[in-house]
N, C-alpha and C positions, 0 to 999 in steps of 0.2 A: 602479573596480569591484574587489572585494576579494573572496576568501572566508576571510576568518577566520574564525572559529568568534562566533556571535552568542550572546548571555544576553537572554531574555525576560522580564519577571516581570510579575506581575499578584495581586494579594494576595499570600498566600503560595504563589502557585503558580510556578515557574521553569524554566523552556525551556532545553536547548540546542541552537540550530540548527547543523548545519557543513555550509556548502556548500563546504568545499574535499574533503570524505568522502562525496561521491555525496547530498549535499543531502538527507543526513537528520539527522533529529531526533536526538541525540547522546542526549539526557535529556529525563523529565518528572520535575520534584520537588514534591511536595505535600505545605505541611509539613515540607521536609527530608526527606520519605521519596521515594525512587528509585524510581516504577513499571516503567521498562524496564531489559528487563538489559544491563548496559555492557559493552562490547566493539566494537572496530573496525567489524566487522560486522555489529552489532544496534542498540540502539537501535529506530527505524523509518525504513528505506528507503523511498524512493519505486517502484515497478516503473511502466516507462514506457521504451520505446513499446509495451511490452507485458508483461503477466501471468501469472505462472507458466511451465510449461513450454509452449516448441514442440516439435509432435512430430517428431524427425528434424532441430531446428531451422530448419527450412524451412517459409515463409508462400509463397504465393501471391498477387501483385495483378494478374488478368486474367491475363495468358498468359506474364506474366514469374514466376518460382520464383525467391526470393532464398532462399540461406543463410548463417542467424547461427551465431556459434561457439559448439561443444559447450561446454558448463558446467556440465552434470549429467547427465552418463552419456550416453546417446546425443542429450541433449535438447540446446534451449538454455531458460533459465533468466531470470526476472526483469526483461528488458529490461539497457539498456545506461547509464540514465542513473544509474544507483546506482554506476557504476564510475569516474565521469567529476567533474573539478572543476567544480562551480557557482561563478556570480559573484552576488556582491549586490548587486540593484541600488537595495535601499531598506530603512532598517529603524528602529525607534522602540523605546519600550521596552517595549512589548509587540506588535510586529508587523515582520516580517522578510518581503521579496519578495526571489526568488532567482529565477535563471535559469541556465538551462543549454541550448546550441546543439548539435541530434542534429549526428553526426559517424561515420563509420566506425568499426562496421560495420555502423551502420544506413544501407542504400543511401538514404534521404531530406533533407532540407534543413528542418531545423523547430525552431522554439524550445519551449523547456519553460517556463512559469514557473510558480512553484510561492509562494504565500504563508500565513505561519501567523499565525496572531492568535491573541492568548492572553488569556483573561478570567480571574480569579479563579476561576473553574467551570466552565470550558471552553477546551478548544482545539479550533481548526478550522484544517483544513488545504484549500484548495483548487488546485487545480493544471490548466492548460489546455495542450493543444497545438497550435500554431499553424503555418502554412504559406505562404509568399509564392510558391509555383512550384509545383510537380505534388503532385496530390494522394495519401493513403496508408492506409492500414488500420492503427490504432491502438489500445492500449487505456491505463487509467492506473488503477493500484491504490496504495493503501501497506501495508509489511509490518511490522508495529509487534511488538516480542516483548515480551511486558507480562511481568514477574516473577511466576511462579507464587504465589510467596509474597510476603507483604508482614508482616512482624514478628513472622514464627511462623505467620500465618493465611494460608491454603492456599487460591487462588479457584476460585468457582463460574460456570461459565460456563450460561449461558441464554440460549436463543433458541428460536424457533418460524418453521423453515423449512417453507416449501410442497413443496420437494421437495430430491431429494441427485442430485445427477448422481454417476451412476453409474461408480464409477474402474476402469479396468481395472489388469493387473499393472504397467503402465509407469507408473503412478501419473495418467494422462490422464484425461479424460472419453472414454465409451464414444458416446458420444451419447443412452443413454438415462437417463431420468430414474425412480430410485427414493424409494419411502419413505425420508425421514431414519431411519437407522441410530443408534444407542447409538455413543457413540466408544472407543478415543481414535481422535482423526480427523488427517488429512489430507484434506482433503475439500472440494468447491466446495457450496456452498448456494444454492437460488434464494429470493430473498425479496421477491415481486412488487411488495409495498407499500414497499419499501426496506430496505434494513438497520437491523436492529436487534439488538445484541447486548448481553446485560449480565454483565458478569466481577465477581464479590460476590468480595471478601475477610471475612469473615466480624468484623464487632465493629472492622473498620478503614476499610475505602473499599469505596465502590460506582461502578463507571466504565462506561455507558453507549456503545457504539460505533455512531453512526449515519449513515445517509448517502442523498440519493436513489436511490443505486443499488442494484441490484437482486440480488447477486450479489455473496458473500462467502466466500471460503476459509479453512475453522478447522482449523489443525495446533497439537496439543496433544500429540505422540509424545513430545517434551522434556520432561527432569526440570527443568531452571533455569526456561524459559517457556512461554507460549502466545501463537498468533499470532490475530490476528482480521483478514483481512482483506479491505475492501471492494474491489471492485474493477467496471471497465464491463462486463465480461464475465468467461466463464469461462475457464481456462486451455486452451490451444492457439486460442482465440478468434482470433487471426489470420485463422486458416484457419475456422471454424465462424462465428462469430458479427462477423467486424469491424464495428467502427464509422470510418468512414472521416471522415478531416483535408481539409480543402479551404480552398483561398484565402476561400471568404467562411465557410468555416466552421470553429471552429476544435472543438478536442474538449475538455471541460471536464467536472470532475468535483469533488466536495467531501466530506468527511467531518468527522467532530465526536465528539468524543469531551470527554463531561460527567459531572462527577463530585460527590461528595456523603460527607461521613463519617459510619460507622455508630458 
């Protein structure tokens, strides 16, 4: 079990996996051209065992209160498996299954496996979480920072949410649900029929972000990128919305992201 950094390819499209840098997506290349922006910490993270901010970093399961550590001002932040080495535990040359076992300071006992497959016109990323012992309140998202620009041409984001949870000043969701707002966003979306988003570079690519799930957060506040991303729930969902991990069942989630040149 390795994590060295994987190379994907599939026509001329080329992956970089590194599950030794919290088991994200390092690169997408199409073409030779770099859709996410490179940096340590970009690319596209996995967020997992949970999405966006907690508030006060403190979940609830039943009567016990865990706290995870601050990571964004009073919050916590992203989950814990983006900070953590994955192992490989399988990968071809266009397909890479990675693992990674939750560990303190997540108080549970769970594997993460996460596998990308890559087509000539697509990549899909699917990722489950799994539990042999007590069960837990989970969520799994990924946070991809796609390159505002791509060869001079500036992307257009679209989509058509059913509604905008409503953020308060701590940047959380309020509980209530508004009209989608004009951005630039930080913002969760519900999109009952699934995700669907599409980011146009104008005269160069068209990238497609879809997924069955329901519930997607677009931060576009960045001049270098834009984030799009799916996720099982909304942020601070621990506490509002969990989806709970159990011996016979694990939590699983998939996204896809398809592309096309203009």
């Amino acid at each position: 079990m390795s994590n060295k950094e994987i190379t994907l390819t599939a026509g001329d499209a080329e992956v970089t996996v590194q599950p030794g840098n919290g088991g994200r997506i390092g690169g997408l290349r199409i073409g030779g051209t770099e859709l996410l922006r490179q940096g340590e910490r970009y690319g596209s993270f996995p967020m997992v065992p949970w999405c966006g901010r907690i508030r006060d970093g403190r979940f609830r399961d039943g009567a016990t209160v865990h706290q995870m550590p601050l990571n964004a001002g009073p919050n916590a932040i992203h989950g814990t498996a983006r900070d953590g080495a994955w192992s490989t535990a399988r990968a071809t040359t266009d397909e890479a299954v990675i693992t990674y076992d939750l560990v303190d300071p997540w108080p549970y006992s769970g594997r993460i496996t996460q596998v990308v497959r890559l087509a000539p016109d697509a990549l899909t990323l699917t990722m489950s979480v799994e539990t042999y012992e007590s069960s837990f309140p989970a969520q799994i998202g990924w946070h991809p920072w796609f390159n505002r620009t791509l060869d001079g041409s500036a992307v257009r984001l679209d989509f058509s949410p059913a509604w905008q949870e409503e953020r308060g000043e701590d940047h959380l969701p309020t509980g209530n649900r508004v009209e989608p707002r004009p951005g630039p966003w930080d913002d969760c979306f519900g999109m009952p029929d699934g995700v669907d988003v599409t980011l146009t570079w104008p005269e160069r690519l068209e990238l497609k972000v879809t997924s069955p799930e329901q519930w997607v957060v677009v931060y576009d506040e960045q001049e270098a990128a834009v984030c799009v991303e799916p996720q099982t729930g909304p942020p601070n969902g621990l506490n509002t919305l969990p989806r709970l991990v159990t011996p016979l069942e694990p939590l699983e989630a998939t996204t896809t992201w398809s592309w096309r040149r203009l």
